[in-house]
N, CA, C and O atoms as a DFTB+ gen file, in Angstrom:
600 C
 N C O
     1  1     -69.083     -32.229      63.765
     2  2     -68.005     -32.531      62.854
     3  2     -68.116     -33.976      62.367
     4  3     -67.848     -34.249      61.197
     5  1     -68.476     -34.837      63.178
     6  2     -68.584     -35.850      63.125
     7  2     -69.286     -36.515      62.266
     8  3     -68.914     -37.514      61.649
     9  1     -70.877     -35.692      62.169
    10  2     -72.063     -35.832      61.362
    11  2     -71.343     -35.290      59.594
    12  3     -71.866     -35.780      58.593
    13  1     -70.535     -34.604      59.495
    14  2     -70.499     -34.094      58.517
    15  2     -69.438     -34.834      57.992
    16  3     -69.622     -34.893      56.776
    17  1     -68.192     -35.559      58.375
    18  2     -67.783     -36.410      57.808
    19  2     -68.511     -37.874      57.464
    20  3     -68.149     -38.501      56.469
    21  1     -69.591     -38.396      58.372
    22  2     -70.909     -39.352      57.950
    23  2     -70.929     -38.751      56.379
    24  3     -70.185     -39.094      55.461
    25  1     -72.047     -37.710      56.348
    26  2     -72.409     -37.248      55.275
    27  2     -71.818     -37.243      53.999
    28  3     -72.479     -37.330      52.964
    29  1     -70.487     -37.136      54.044
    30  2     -69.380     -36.763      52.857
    31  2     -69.268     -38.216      52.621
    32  3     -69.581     -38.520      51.470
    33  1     -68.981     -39.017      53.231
    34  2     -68.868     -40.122      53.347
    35  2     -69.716     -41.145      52.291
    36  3     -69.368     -41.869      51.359
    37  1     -71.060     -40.807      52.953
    38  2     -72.541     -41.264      52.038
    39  2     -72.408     -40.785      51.057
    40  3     -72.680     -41.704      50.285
    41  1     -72.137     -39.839      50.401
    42  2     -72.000     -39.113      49.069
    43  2     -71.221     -39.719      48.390
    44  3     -71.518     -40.120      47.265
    45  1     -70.306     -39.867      48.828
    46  2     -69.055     -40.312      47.999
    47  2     -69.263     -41.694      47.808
    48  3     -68.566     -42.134      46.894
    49  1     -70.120     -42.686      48.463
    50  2     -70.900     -44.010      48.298
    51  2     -71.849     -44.101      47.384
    52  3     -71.999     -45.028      46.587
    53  1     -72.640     -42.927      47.518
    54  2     -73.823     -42.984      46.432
    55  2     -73.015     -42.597      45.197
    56  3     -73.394     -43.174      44.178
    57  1     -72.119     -41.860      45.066
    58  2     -72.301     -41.129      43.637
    59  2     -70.715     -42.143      43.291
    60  3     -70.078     -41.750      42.314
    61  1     -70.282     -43.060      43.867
    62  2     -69.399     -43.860      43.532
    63  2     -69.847     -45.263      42.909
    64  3     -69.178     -45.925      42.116
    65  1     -71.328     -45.651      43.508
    66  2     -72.281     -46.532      42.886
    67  2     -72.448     -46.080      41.739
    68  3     -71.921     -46.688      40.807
    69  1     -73.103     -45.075      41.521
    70  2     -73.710     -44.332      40.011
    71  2     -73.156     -44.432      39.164
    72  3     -73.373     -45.090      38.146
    73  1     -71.739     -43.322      39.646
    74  2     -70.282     -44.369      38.365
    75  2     -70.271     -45.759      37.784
    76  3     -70.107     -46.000      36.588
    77  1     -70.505     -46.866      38.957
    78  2     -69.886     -47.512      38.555
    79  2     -70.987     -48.249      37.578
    80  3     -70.645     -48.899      36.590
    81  1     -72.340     -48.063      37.979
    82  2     -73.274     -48.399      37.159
    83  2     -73.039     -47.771      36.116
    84  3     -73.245     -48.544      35.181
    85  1     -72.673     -46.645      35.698
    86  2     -72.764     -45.761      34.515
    87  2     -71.727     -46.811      33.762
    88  3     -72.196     -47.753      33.124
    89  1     -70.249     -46.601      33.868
    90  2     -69.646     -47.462      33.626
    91  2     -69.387     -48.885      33.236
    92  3     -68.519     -49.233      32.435
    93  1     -70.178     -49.643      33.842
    94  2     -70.952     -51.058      33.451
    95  2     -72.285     -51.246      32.506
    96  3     -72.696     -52.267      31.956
    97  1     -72.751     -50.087      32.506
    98  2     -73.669     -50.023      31.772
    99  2     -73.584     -49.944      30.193
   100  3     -74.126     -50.447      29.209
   101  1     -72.575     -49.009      30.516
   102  2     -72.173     -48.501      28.205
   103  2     -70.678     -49.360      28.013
   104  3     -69.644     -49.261      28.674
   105  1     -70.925     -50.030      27.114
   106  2     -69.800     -50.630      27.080
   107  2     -68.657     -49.963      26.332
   108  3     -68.978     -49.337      25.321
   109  1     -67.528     -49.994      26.629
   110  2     -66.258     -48.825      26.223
   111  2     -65.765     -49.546      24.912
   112  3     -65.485     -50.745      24.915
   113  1     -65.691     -48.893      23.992
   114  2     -65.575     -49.029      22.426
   115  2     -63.654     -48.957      22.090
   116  3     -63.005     -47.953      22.385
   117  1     -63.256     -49.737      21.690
   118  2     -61.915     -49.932      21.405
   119  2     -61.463     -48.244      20.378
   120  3     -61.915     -47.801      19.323
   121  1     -60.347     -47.699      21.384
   122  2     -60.068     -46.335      20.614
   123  2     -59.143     -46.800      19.250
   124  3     -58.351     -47.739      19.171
   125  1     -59.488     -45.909      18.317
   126  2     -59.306     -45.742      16.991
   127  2     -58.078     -44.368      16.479
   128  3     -58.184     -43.142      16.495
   129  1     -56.938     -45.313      16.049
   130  2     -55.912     -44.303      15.570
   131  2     -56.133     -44.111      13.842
   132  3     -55.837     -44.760      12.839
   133  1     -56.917     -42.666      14.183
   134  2     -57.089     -42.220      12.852
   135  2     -56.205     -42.056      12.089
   136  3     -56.500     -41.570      10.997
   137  1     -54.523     -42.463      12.426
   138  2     -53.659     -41.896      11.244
   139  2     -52.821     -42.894      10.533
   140  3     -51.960     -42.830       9.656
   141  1     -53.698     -44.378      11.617
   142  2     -53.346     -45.458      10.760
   143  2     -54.419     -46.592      10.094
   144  3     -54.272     -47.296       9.095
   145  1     -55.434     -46.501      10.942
   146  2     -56.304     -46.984      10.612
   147  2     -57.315     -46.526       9.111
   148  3     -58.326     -47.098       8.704
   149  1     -56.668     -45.406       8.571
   150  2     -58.077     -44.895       7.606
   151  2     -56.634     -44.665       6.549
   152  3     -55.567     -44.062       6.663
   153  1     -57.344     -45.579       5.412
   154  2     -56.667     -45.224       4.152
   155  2     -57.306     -43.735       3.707
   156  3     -58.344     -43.192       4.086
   157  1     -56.183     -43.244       2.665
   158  2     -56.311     -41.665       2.450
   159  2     -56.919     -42.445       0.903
   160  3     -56.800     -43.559       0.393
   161  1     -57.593     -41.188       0.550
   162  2     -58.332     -41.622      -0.445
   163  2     -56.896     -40.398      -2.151
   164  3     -56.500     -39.263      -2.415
   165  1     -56.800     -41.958      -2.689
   166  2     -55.671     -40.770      -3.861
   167  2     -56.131     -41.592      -5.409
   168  3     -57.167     -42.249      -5.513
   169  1     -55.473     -41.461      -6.153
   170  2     -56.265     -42.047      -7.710
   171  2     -55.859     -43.317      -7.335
   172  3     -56.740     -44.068      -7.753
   173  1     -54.957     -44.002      -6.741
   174  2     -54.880     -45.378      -6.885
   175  2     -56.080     -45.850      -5.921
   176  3     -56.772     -46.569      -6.642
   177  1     -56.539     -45.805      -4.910
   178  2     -57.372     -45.846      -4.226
   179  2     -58.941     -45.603      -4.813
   180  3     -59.892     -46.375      -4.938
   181  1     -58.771     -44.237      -5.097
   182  2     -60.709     -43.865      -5.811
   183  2     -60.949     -44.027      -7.055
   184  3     -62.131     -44.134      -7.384
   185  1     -59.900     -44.090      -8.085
   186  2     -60.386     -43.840      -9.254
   187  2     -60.103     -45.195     -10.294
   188  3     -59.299     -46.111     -10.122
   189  1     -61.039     -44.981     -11.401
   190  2     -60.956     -46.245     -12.085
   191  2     -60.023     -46.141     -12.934
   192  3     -60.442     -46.126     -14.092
   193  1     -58.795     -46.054     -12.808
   194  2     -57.318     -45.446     -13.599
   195  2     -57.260     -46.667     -14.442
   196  3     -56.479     -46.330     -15.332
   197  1     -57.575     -47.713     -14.650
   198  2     -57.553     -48.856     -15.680
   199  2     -58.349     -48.012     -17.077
   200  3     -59.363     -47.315     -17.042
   201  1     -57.324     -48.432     -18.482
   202  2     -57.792     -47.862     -19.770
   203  2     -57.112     -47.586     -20.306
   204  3     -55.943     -47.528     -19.925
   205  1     -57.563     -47.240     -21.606
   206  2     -56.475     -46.284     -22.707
   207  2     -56.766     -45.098     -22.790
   208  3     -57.870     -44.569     -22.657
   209  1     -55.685     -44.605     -23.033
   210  2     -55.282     -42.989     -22.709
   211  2     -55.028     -42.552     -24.281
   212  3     -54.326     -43.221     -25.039
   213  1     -55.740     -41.267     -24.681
   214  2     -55.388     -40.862     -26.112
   215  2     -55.259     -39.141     -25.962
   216  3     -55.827     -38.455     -25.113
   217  1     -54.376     -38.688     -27.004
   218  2     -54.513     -37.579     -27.053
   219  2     -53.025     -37.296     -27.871
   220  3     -52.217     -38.166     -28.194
   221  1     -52.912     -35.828     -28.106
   222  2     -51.494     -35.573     -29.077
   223  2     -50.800     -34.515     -28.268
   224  3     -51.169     -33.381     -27.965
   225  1     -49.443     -35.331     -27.935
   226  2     -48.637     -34.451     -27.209
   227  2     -47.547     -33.402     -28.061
   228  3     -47.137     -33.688     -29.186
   229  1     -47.115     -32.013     -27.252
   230  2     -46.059     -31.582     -28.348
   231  2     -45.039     -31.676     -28.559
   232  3     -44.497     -32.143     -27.557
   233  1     -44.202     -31.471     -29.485
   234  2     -43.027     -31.586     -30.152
   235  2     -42.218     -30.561     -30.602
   236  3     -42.565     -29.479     -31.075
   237  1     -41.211     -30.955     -30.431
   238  2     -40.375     -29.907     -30.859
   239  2     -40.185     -29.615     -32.209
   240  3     -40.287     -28.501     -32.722
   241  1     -39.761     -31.197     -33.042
   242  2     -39.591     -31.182     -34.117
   243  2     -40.454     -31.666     -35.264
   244  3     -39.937     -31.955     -36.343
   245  1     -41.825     -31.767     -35.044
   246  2     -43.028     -32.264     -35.451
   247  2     -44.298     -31.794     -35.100
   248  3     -44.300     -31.035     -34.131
   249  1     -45.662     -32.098     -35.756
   250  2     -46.788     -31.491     -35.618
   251  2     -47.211     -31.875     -34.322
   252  3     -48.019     -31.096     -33.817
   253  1     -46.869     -32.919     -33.602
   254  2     -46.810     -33.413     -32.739
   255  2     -47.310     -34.840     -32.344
   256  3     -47.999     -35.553     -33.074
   257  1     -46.862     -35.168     -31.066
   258  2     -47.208     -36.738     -31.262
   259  2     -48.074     -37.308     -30.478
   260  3     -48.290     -37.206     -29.271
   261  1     -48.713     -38.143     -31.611
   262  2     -50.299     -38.734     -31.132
   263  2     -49.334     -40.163     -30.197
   264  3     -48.318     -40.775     -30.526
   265  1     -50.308     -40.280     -28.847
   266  2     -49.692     -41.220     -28.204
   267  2     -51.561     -41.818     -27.607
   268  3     -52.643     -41.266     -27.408
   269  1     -51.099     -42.973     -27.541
   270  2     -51.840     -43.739     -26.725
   271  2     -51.331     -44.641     -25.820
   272  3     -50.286     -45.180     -26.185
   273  1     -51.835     -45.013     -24.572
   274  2     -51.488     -45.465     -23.547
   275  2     -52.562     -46.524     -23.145
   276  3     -53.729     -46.143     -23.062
   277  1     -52.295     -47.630     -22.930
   278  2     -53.342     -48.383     -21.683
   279  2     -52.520     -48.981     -20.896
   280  3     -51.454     -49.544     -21.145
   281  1     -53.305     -48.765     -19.533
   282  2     -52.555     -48.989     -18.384
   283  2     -53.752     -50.041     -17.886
   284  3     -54.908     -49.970     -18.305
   285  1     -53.232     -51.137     -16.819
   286  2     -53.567     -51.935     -17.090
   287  2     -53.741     -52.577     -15.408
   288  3     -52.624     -52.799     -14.940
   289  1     -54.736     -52.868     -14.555
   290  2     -55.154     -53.753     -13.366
   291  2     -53.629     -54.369     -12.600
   292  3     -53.129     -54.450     -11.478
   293  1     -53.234     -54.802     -14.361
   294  2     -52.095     -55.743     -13.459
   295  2     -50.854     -54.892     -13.587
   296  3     -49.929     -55.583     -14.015
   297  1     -50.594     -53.963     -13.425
   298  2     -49.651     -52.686     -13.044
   299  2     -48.725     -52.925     -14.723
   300  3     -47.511     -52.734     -14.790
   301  1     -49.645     -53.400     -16.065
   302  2     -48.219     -52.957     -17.296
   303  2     -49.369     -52.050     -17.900
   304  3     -50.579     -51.822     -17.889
   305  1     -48.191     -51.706     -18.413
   306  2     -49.042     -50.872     -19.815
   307  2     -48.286     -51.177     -21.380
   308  3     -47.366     -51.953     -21.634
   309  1     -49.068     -50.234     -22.323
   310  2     -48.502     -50.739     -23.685
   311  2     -48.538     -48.845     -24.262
   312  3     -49.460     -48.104     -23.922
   313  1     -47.604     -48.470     -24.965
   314  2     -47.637     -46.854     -24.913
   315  2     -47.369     -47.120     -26.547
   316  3     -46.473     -47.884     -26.905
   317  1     -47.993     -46.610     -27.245
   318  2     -47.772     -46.354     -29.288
   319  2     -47.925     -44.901     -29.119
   320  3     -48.745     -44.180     -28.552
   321  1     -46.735     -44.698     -29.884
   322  2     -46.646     -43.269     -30.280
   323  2     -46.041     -43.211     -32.153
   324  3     -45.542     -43.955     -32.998
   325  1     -46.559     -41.648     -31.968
   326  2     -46.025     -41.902     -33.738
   327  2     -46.483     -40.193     -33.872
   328  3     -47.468     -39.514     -33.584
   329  1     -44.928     -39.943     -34.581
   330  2     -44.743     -37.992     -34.777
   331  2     -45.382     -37.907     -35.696
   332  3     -45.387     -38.899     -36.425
   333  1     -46.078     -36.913     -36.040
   334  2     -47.023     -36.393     -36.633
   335  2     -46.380     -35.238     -37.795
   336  3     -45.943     -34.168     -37.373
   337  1     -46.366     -35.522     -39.139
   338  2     -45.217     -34.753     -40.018
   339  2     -43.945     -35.272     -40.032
   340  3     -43.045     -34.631     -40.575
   341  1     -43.744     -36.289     -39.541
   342  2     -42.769     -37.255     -40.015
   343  2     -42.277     -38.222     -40.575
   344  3     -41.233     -38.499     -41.167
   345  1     -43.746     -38.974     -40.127
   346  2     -43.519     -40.759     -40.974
   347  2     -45.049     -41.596     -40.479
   348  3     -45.723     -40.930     -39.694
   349  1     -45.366     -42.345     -40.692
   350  2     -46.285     -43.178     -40.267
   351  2     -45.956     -44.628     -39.390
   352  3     -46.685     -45.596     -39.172
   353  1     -44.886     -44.416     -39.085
   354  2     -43.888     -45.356     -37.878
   355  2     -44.986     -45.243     -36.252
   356  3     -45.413     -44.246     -35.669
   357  1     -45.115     -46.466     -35.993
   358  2     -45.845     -46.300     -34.843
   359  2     -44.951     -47.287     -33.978
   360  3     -44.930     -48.514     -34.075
   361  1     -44.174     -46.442     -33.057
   362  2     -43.553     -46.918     -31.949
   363  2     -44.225     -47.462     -30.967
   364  3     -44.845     -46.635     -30.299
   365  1     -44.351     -48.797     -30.561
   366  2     -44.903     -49.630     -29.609
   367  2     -43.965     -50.019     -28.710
   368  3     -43.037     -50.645     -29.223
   369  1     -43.874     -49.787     -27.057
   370  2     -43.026     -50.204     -25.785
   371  2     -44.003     -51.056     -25.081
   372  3     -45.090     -50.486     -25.170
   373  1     -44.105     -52.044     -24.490
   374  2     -44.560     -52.778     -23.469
   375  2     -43.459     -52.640     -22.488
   376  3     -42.262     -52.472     -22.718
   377  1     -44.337     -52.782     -20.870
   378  2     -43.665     -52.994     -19.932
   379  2     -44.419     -52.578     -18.340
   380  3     -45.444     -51.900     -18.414
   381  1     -44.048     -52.876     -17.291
   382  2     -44.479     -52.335     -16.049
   383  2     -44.289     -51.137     -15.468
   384  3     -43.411     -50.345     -15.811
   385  1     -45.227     -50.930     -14.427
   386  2     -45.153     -48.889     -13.828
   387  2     -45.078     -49.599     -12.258
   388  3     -45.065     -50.657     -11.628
   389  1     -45.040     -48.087     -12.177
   390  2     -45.652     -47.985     -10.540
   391  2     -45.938     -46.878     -10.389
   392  3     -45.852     -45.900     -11.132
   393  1     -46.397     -47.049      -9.112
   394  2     -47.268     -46.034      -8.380
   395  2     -46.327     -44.810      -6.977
   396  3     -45.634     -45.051      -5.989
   397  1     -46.692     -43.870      -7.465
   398  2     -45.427     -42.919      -6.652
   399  2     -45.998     -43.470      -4.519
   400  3     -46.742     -44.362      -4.112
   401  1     -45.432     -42.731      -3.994
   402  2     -45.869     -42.826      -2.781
   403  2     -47.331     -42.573      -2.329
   404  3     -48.035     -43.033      -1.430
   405  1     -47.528     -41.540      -3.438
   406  2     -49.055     -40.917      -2.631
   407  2     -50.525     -41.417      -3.378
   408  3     -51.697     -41.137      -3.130
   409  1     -50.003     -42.129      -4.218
   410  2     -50.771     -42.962      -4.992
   411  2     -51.227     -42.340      -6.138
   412  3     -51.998     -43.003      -6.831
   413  1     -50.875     -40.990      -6.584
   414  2     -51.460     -40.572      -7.838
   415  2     -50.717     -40.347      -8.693
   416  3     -51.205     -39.635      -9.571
   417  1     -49.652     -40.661      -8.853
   418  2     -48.602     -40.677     -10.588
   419  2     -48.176     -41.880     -10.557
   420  3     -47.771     -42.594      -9.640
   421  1     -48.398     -42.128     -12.373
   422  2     -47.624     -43.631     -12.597
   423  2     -46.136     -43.316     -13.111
   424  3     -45.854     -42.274     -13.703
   425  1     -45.270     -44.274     -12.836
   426  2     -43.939     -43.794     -13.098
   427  2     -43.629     -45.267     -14.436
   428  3     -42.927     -46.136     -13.919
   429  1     -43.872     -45.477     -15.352
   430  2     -43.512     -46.222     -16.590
   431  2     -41.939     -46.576     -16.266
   432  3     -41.026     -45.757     -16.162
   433  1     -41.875     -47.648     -16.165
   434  2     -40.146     -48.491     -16.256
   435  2     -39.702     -48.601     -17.857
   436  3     -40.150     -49.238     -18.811
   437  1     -39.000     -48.005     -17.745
   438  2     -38.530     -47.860     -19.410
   439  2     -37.463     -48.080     -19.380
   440  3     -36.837     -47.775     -18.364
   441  1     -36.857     -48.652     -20.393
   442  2     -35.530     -49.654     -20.462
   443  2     -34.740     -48.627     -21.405
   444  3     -35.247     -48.325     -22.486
   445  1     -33.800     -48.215     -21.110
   446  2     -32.624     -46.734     -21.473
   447  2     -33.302     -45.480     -21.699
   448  3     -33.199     -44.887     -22.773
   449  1     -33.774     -45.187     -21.036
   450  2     -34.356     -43.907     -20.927
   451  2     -34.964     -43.965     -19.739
   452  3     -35.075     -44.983     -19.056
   453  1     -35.559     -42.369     -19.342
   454  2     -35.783     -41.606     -18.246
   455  2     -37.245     -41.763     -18.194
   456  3     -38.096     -41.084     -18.768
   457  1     -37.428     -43.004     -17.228
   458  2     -38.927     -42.928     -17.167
   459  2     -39.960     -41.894     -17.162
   460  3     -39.746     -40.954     -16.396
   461  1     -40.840     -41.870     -17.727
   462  2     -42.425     -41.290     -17.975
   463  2     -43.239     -41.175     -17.333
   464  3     -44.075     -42.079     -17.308
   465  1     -43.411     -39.963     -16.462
   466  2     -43.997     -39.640     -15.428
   467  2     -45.920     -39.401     -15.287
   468  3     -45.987     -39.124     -14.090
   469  1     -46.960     -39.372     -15.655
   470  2     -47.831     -39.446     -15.610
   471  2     -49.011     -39.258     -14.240
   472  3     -49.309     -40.212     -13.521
   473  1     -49.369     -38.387     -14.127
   474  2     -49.854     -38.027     -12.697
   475  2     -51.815     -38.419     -13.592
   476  3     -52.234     -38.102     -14.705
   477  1     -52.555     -39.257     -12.343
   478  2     -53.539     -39.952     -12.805
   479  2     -54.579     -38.979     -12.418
   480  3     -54.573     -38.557     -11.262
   481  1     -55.415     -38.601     -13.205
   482  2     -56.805     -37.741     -12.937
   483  2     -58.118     -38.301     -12.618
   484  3     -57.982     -39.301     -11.913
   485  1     -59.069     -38.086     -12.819
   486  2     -60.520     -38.505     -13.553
   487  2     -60.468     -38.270     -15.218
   488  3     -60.277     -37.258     -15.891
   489  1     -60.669     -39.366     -15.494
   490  2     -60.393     -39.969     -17.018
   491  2     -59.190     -39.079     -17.546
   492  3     -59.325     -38.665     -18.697
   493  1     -58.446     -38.853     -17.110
   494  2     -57.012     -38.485     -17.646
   495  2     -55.865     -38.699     -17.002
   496  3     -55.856     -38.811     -15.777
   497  1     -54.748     -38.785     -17.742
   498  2     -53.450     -38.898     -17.698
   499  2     -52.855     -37.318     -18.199
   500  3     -53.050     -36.796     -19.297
   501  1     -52.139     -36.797     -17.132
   502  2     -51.234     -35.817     -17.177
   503  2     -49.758     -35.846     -17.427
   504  3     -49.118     -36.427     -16.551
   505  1     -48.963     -35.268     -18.591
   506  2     -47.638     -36.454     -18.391
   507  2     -46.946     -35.098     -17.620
   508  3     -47.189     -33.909     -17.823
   509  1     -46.047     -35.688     -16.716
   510  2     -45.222     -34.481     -16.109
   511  2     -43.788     -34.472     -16.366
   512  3     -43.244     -35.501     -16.767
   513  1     -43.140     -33.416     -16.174
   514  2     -41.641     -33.436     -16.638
   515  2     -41.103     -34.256     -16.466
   516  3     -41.739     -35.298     -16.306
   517  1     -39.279     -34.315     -16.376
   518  2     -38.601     -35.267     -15.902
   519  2     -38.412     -35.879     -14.630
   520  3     -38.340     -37.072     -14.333
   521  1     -38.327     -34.614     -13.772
   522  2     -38.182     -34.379     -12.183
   523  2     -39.796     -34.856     -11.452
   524  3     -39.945     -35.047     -10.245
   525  1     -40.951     -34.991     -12.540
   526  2     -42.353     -35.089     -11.923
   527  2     -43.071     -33.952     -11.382
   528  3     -43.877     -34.191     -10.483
   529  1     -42.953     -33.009     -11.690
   530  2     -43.397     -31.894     -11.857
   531  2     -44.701     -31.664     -12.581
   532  3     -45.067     -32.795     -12.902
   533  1     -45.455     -30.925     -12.939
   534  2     -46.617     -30.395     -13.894
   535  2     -45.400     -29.129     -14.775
   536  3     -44.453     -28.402     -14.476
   537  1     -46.094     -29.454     -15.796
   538  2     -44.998     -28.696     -17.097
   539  2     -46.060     -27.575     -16.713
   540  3     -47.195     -27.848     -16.324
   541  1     -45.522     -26.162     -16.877
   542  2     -46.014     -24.808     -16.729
   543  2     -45.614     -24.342     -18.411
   544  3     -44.900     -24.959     -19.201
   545  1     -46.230     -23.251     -18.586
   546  2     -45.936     -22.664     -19.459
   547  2     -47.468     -22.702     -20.704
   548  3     -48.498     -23.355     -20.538
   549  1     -47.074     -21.611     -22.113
   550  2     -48.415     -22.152     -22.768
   551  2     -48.787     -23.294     -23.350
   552  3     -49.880     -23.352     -23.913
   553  1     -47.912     -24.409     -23.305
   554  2     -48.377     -25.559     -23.942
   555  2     -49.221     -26.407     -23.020
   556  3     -50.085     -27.210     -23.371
   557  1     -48.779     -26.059     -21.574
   558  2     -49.142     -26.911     -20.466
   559  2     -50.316     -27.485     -20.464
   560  3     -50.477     -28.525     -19.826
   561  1     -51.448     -26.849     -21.251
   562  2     -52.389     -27.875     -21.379
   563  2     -52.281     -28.611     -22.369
   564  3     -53.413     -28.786     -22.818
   565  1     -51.654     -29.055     -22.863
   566  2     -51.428     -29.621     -23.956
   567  2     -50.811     -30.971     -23.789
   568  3     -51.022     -31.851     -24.623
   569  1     -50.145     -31.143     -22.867
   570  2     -50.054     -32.486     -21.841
   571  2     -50.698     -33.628     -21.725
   572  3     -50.035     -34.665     -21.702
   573  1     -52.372     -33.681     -21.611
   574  2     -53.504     -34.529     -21.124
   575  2     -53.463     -35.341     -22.434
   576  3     -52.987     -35.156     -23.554
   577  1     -54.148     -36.301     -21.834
   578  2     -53.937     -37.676     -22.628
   579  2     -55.490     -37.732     -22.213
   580  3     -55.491     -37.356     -21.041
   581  1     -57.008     -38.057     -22.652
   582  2     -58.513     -38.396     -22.028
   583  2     -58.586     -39.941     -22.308
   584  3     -58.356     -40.482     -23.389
   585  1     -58.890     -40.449     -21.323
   586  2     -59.815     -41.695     -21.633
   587  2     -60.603     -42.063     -22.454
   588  3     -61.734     -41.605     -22.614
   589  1     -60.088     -42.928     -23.062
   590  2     -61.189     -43.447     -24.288
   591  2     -62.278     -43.842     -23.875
   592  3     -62.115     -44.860     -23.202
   593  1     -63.801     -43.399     -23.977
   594  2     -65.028     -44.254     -23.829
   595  2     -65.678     -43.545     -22.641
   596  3     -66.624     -44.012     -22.006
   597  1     -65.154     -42.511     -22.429
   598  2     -65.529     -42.017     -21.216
   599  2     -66.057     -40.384     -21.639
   600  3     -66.475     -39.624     -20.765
């Protein structure tokens, strides 16, 4: 009995060395919280959303209206619009946006009215309802605004 607690003994010496060499040997790497440490990748993040935006949105009471947009590094933009079968009036707004939570719609600060919702693509601008939504229905593609030069 005696011999066999020796034995267990030695084992638990040798293979407690081994550990500890193993252990001293690789050095232990600082753990990593993946859910704060790693930015999520969204258009403000990946995409080159700086530019002007062109295209003709629809109307109710007109052929519809050609708008252009550039949005701009330093968070303004400048938006000209002008109805199409109405007049040759080209409405120009300057002013600053932001960026929703998840980083991919710009929200336009507009001074008496219901800001302008815009969800950011690859070379496009999507404008979305009031609520920020994607407009459904058959015009719905009819929405997109493309990047100039691209």
């Amino acid at each position: 009995m005696r011999q066999i607690l020796l034995i267990g003994a030695a084992l638990l010496l040798i293979s407690g060395c081994g550990l500890k060499e193993k252990l001293e040997s690789k050095p232990q790497e600082p753990a990593i919280d993946s859910q704060t440490d790693v930015v999520q990748d969204n258009s403000l993040t990946s995409l080159d959303w700086a530019g002007t935006y062109k295209g003709i949105l629809p109307c109710a009471d007109c052929e519809g209206i050609e708008t252009v947009i550039t949005i701009k590094e330093e968070m303004t933009y400048i938006i000209k619009t002008k109805y199409l079968g109405k007049d040759d009036v080209v409405y120009e707004q300057k002013g600053d946006f932001l960026w929703n939570e998840e980083g991919n719609t710009i929200i336009l600060n507009e001074k008496n009215r219901t800001p302008r919702q815009y969800l950011v693509g690859e070379n496009y601008l999507l404008q979305l309802d009031l609520k920020g939504n994607k407009i459904t229905g058959e015009l719905a593609d009819k929405y997109f605004l493309h990047k100039e030069g691209k």
